[in-house]
mmCIF file of the N, C-alpha and C atoms, coordinates in Angstrom:
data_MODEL
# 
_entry.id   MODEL 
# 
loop_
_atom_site.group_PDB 
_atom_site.id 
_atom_site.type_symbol 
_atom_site.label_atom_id 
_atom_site.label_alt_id 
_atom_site.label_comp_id 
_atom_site.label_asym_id 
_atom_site.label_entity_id 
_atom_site.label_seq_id 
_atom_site.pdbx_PDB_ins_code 
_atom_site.Cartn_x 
_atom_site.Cartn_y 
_atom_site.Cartn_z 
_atom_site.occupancy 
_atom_site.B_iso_or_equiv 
_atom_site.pdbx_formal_charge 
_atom_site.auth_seq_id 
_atom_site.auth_comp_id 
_atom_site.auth_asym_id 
_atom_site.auth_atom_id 
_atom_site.pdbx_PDB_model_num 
ATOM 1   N N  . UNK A 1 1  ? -48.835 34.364 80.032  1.00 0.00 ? 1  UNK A N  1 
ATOM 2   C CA . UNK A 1 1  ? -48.981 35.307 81.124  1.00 0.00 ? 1  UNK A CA 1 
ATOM 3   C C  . UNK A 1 1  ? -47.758 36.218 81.104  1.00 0.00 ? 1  UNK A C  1 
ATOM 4   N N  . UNK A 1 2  ? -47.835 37.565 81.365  1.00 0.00 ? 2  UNK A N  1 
ATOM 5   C CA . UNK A 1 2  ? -46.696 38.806 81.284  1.00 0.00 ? 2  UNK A CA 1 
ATOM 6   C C  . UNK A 1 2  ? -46.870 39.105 82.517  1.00 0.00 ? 2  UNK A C  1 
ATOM 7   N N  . UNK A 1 3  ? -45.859 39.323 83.444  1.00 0.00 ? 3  UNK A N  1 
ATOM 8   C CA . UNK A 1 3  ? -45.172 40.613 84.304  1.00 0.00 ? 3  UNK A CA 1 
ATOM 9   C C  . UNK A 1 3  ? -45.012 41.833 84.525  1.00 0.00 ? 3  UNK A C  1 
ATOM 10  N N  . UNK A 1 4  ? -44.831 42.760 84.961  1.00 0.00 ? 4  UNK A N  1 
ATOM 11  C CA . UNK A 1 4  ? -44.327 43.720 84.649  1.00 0.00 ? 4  UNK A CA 1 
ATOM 12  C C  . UNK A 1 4  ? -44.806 44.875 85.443  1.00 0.00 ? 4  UNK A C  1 
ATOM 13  N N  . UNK A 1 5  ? -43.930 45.951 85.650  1.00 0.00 ? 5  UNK A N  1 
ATOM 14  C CA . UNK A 1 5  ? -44.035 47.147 86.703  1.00 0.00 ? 5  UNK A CA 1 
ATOM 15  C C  . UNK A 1 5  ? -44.312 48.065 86.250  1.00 0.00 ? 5  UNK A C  1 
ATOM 16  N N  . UNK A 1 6  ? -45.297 48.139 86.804  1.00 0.00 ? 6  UNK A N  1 
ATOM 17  C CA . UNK A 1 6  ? -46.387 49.619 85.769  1.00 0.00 ? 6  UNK A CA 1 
ATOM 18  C C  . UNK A 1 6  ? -45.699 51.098 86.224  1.00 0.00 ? 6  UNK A C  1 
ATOM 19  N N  . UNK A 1 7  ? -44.990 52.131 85.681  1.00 0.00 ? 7  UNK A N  1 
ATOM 20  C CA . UNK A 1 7  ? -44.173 53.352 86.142  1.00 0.00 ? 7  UNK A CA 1 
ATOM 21  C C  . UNK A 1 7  ? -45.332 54.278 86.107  1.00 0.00 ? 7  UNK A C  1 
ATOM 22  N N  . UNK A 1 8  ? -46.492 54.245 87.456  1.00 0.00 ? 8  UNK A N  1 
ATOM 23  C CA . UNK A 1 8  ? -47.539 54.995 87.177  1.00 0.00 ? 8  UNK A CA 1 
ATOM 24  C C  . UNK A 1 8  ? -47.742 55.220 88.692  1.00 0.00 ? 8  UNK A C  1 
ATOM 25  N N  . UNK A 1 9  ? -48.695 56.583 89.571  1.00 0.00 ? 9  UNK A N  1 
ATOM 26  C CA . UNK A 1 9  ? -49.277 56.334 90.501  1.00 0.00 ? 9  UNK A CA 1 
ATOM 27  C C  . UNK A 1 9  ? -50.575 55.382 91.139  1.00 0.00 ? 9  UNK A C  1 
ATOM 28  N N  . UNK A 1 10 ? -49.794 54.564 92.217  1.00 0.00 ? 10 UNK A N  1 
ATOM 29  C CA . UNK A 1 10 ? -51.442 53.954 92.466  1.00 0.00 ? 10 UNK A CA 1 
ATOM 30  C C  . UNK A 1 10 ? -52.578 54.717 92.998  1.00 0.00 ? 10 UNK A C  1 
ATOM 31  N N  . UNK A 1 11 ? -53.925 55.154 92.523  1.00 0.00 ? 11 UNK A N  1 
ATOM 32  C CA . UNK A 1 11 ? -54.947 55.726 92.663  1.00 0.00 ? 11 UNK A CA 1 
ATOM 33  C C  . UNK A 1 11 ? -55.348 55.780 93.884  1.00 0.00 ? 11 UNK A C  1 
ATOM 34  N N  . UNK A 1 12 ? -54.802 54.924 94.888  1.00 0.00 ? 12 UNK A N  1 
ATOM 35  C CA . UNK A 1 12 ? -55.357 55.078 96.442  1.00 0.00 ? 12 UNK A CA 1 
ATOM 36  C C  . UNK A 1 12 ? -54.047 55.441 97.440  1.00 0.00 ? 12 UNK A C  1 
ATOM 37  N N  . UNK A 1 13 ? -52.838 55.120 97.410  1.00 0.00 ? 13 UNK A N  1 
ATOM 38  C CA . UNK A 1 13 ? -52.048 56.113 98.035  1.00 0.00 ? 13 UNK A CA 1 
ATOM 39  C C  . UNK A 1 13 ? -50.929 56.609 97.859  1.00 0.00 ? 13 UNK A C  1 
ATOM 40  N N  . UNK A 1 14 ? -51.154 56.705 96.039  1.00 0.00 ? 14 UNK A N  1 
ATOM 41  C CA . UNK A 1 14 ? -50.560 57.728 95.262  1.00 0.00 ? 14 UNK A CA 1 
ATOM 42  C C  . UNK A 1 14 ? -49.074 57.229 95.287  1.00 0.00 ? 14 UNK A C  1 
ATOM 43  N N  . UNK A 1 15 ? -48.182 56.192 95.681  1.00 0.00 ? 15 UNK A N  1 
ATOM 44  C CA . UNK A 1 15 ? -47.010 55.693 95.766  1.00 0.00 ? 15 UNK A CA 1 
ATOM 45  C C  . UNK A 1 15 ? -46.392 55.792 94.486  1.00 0.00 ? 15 UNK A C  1 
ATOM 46  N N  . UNK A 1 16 ? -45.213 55.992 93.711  1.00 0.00 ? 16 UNK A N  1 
ATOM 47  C CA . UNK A 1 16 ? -44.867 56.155 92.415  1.00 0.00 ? 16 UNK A CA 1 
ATOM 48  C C  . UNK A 1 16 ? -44.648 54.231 92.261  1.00 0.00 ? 16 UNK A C  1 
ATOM 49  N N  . UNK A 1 17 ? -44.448 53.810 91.201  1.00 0.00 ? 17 UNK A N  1 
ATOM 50  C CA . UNK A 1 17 ? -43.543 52.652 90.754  1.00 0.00 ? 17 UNK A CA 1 
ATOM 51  C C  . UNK A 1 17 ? -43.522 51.523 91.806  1.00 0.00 ? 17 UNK A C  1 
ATOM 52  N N  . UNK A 1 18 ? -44.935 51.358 92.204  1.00 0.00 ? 18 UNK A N  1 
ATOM 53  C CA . UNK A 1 18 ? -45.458 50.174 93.154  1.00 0.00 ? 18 UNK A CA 1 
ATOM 54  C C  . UNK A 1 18 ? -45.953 49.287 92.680  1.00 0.00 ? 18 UNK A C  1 
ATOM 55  N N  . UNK A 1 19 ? -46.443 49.529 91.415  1.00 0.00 ? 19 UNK A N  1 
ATOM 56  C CA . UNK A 1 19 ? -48.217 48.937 90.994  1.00 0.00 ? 19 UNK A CA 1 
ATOM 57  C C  . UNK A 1 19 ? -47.397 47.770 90.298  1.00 0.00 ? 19 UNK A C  1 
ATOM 58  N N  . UNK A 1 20 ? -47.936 46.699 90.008  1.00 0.00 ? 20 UNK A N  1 
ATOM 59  C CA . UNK A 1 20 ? -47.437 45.432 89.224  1.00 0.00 ? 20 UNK A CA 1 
ATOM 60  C C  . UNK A 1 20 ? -48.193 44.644 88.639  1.00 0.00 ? 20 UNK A C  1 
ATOM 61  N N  . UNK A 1 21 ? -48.321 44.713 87.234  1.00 0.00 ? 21 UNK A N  1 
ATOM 62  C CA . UNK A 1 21 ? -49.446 44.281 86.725  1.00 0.00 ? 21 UNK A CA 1 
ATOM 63  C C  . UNK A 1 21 ? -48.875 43.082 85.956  1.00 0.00 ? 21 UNK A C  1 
ATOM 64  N N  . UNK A 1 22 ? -50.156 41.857 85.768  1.00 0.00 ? 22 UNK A N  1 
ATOM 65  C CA . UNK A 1 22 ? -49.916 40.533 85.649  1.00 0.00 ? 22 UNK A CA 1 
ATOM 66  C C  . UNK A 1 22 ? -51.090 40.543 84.365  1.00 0.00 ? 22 UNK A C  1 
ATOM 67  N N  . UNK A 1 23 ? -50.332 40.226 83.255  1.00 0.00 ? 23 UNK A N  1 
ATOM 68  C CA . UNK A 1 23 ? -51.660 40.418 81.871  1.00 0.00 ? 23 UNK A CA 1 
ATOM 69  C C  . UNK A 1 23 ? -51.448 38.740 81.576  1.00 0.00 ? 23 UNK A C  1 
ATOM 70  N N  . UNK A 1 24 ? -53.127 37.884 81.254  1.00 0.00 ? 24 UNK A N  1 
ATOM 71  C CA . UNK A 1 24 ? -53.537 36.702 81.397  1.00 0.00 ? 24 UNK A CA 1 
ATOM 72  C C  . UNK A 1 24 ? -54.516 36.295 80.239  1.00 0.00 ? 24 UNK A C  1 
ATOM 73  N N  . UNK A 1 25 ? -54.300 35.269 79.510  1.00 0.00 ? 25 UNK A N  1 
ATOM 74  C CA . UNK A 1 25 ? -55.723 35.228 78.515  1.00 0.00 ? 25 UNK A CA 1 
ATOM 75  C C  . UNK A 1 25 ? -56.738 34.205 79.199  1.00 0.00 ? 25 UNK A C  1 
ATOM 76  N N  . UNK A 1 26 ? -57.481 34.332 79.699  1.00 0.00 ? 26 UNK A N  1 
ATOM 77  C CA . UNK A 1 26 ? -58.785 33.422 80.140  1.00 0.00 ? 26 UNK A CA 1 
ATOM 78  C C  . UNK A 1 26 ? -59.821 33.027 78.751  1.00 0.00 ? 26 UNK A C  1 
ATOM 79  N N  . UNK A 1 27 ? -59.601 32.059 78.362  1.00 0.00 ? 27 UNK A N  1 
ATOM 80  C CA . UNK A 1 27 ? -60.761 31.389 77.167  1.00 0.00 ? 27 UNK A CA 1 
ATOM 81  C C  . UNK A 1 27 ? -60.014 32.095 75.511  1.00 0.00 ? 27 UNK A C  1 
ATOM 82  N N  . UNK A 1 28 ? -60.985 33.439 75.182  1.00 0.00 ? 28 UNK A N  1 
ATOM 83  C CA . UNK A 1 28 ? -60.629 33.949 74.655  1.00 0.00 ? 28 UNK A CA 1 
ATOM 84  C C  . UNK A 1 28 ? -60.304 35.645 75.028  1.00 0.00 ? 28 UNK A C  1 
ATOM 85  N N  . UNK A 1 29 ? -60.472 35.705 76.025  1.00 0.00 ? 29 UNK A N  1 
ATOM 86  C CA . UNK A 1 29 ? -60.752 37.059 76.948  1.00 0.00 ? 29 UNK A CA 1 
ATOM 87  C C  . UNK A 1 29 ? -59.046 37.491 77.497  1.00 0.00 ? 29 UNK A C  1 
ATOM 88  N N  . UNK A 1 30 ? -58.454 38.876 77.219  1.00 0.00 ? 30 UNK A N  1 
ATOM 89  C CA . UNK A 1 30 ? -57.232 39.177 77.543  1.00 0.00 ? 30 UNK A CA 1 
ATOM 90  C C  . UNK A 1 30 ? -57.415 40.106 79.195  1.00 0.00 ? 30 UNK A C  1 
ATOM 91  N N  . UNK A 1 31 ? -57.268 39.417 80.475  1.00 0.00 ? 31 UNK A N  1 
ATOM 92  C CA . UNK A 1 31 ? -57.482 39.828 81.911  1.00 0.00 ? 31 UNK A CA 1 
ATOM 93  C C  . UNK A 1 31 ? -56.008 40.303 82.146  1.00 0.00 ? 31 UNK A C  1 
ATOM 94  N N  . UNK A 1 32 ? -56.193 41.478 82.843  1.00 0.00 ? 32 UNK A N  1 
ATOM 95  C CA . UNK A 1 32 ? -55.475 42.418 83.620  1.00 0.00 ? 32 UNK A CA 1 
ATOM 96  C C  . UNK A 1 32 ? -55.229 42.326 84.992  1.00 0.00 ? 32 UNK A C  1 
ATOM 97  N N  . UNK A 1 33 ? -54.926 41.719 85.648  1.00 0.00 ? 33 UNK A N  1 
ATOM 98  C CA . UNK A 1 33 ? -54.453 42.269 86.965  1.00 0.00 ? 33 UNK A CA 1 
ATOM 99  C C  . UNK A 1 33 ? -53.702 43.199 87.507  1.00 0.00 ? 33 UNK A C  1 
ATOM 100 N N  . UNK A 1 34 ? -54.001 44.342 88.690  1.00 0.00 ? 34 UNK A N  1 
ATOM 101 C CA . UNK A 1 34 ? -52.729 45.132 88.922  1.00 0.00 ? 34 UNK A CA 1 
ATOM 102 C C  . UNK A 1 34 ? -52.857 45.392 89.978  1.00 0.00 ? 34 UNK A C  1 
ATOM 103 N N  . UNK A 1 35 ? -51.942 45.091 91.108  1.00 0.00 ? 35 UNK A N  1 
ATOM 104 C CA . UNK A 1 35 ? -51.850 45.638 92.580  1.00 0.00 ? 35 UNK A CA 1 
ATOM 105 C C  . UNK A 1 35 ? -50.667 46.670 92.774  1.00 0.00 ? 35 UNK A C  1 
ATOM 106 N N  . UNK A 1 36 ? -50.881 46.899 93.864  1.00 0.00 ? 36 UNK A N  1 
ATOM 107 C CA . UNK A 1 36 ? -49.904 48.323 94.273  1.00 0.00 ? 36 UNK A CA 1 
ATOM 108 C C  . UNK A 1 36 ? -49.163 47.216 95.715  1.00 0.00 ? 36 UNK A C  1 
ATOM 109 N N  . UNK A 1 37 ? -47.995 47.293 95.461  1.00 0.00 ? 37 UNK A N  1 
ATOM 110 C CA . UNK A 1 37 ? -47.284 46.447 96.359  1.00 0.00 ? 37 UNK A CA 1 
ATOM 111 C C  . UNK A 1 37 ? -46.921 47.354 97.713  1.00 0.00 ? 37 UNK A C  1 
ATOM 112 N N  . UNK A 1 38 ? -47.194 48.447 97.562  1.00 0.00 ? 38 UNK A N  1 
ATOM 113 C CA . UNK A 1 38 ? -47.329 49.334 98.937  1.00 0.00 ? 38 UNK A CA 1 
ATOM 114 C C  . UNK A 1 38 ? -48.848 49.213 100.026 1.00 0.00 ? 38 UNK A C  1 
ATOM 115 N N  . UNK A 1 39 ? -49.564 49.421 99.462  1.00 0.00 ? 39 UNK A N  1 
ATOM 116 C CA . UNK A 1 39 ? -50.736 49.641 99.702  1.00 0.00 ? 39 UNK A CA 1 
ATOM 117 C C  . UNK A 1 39 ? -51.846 48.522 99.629  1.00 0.00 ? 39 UNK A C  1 
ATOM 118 N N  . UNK A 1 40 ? -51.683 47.550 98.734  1.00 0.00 ? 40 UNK A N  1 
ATOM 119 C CA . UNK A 1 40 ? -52.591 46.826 97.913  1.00 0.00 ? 40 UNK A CA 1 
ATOM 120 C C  . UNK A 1 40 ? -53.781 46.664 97.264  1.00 0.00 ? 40 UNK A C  1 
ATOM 121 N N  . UNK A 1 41 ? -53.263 48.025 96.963  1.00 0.00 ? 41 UNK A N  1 
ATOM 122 C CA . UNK A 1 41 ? -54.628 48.254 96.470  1.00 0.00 ? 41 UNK A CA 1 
ATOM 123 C C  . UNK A 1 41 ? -54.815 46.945 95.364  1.00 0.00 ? 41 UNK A C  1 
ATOM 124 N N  . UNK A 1 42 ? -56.344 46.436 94.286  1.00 0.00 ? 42 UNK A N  1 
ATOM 125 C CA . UNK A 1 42 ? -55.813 45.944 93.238  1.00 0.00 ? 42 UNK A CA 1 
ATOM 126 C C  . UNK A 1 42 ? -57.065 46.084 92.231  1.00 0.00 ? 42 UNK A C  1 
ATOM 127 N N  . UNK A 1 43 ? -56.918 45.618 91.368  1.00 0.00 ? 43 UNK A N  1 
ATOM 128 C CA . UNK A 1 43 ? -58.195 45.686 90.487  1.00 0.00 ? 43 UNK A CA 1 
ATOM 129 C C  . UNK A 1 43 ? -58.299 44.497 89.081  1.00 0.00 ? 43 UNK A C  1 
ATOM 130 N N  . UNK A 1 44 ? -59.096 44.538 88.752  1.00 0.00 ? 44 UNK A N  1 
ATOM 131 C CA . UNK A 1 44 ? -59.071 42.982 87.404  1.00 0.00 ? 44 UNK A CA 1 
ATOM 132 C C  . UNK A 1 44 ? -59.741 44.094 86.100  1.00 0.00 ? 44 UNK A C  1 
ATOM 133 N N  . UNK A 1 45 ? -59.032 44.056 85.104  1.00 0.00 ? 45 UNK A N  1 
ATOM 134 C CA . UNK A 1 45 ? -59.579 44.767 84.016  1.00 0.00 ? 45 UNK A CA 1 
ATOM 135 C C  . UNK A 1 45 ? -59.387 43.638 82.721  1.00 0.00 ? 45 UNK A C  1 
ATOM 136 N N  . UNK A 1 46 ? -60.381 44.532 81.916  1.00 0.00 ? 46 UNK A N  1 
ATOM 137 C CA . UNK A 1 46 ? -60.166 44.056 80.089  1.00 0.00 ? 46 UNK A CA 1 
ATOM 138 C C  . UNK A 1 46 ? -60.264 44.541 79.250  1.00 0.00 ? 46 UNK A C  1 
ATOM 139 N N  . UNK A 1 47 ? -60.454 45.144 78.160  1.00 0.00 ? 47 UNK A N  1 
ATOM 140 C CA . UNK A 1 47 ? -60.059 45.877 77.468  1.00 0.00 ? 47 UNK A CA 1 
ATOM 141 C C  . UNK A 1 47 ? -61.325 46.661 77.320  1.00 0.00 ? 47 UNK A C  1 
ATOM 142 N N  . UNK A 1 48 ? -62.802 46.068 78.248  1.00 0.00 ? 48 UNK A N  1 
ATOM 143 C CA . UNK A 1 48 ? -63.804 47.001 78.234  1.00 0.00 ? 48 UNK A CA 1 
ATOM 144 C C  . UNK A 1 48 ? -63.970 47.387 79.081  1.00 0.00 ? 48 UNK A C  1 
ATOM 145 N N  . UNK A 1 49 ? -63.180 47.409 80.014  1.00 0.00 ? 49 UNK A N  1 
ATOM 146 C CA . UNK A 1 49 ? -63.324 48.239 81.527  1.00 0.00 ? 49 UNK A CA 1 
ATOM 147 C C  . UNK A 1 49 ? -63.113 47.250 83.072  1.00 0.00 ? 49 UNK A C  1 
ATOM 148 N N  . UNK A 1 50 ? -63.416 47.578 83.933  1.00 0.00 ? 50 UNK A N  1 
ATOM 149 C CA . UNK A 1 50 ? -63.266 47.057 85.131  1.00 0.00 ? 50 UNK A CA 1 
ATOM 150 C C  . UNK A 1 50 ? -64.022 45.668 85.344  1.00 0.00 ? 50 UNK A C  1 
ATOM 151 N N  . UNK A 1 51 ? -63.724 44.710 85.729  1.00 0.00 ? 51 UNK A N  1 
ATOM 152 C CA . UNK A 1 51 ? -64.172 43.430 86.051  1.00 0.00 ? 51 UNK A CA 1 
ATOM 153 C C  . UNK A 1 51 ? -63.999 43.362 87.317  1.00 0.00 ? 51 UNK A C  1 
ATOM 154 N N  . UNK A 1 52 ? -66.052 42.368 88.121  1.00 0.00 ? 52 UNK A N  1 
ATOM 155 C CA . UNK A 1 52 ? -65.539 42.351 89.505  1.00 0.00 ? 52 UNK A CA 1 
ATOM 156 C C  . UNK A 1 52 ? -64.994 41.278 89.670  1.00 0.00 ? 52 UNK A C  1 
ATOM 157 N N  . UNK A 1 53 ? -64.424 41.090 91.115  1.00 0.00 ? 53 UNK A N  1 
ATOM 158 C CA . UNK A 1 53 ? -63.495 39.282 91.096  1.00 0.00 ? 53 UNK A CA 1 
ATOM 159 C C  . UNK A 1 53 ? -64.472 38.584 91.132  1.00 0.00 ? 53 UNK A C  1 
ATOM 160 N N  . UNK A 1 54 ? -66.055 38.656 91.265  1.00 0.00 ? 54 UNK A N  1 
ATOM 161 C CA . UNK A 1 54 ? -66.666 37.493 91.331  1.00 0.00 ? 54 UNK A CA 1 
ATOM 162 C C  . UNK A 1 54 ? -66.817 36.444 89.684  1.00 0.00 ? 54 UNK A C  1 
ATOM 163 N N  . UNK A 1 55 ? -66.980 37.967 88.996  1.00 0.00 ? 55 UNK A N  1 
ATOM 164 C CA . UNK A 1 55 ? -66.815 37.575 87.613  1.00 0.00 ? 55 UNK A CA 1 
ATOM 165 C C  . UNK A 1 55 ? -65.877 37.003 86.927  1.00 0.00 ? 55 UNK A C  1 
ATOM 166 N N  . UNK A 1 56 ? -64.307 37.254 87.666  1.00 0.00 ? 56 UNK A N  1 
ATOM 167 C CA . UNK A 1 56 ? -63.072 36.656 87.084  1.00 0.00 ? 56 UNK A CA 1 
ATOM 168 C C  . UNK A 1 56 ? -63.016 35.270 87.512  1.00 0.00 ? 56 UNK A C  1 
ATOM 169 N N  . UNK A 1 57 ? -63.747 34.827 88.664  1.00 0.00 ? 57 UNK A N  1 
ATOM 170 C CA . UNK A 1 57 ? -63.558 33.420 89.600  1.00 0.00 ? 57 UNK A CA 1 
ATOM 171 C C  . UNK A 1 57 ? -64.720 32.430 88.429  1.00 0.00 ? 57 UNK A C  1 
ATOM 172 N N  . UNK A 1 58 ? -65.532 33.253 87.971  1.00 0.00 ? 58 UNK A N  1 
ATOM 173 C CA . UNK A 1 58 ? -66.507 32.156 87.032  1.00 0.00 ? 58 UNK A CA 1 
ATOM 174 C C  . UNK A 1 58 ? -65.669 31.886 85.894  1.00 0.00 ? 58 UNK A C  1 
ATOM 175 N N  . UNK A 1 59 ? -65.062 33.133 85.496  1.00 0.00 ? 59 UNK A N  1 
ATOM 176 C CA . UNK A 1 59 ? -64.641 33.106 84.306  1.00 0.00 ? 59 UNK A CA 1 
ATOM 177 C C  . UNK A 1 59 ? -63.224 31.956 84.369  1.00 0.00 ? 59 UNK A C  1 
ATOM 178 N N  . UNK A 1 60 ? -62.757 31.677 85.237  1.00 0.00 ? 60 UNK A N  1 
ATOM 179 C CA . UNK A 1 60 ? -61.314 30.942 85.377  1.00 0.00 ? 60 UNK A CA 1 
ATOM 180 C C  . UNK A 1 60 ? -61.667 29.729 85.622  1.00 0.00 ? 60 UNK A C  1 
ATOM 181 N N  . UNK A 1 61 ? -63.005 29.608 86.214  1.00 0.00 ? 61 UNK A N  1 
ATOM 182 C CA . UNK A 1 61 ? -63.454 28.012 86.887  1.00 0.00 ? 61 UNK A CA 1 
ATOM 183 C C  . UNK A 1 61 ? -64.591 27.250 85.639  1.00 0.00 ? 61 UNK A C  1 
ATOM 184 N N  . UNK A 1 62 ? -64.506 28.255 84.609  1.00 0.00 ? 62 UNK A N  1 
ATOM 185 C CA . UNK A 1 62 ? -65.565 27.489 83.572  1.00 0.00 ? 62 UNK A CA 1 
ATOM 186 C C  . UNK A 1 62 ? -64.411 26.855 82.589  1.00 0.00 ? 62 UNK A C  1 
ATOM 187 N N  . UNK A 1 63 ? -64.344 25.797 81.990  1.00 0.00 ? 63 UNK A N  1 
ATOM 188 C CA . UNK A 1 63 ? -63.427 24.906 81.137  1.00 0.00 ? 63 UNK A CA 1 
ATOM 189 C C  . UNK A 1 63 ? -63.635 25.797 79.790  1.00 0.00 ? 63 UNK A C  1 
ATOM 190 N N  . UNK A 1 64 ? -64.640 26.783 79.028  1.00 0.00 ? 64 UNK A N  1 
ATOM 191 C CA . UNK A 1 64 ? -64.305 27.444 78.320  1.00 0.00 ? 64 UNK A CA 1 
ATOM 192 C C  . UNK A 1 64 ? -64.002 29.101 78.201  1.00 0.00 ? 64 UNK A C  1 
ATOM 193 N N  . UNK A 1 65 ? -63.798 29.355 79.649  1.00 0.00 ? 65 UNK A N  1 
ATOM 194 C CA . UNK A 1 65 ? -62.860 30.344 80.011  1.00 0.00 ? 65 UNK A CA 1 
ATOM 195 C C  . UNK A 1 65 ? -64.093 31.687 79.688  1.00 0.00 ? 65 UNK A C  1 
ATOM 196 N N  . UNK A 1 66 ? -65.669 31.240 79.318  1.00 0.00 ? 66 UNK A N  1 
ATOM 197 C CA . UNK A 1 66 ? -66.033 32.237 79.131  1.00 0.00 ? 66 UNK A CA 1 
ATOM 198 C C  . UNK A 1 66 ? -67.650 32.633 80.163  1.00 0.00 ? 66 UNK A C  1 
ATOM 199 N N  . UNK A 1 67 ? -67.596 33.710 80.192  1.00 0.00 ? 67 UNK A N  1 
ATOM 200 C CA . UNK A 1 67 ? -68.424 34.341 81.912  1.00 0.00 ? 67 UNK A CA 1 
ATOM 201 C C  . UNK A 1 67 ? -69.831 33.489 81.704  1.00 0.00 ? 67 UNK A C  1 
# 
């Protein structure tokens, strides 16, 4: 699992150098997390686009990490 402070605007109230994204491998799958520590905004991504959390909660609670 990586850390790290994304030097970008968050998309909902535009704050500079808020956002903090948490990169995770689930199974074989590389998950994104990133919230905006102002606002909170947040979102779950992968390298094919946006994931909803219902999908990340199967994906973390199955023993082979896959949806």
């Amino acid at each position: 699992m990586a850390l790290r402070r994304v030097p970008e605007r968050c998309p909902t109230c535009g704050k500079e150098e808020t956002l903090l994204r948490i990169s995770m491998l689930v199974g074989e799958e590389r998950l994104m997390f990133t919230v905006c520590g102002f606002c909170e905004w947040r979102i779950w991504e992968t390298g094919a686009g946006t994931v909803p959390l219902d999908t990340v909660l199967r994906q973390v609670t199955r023993k082979d990490g896959r949806a």
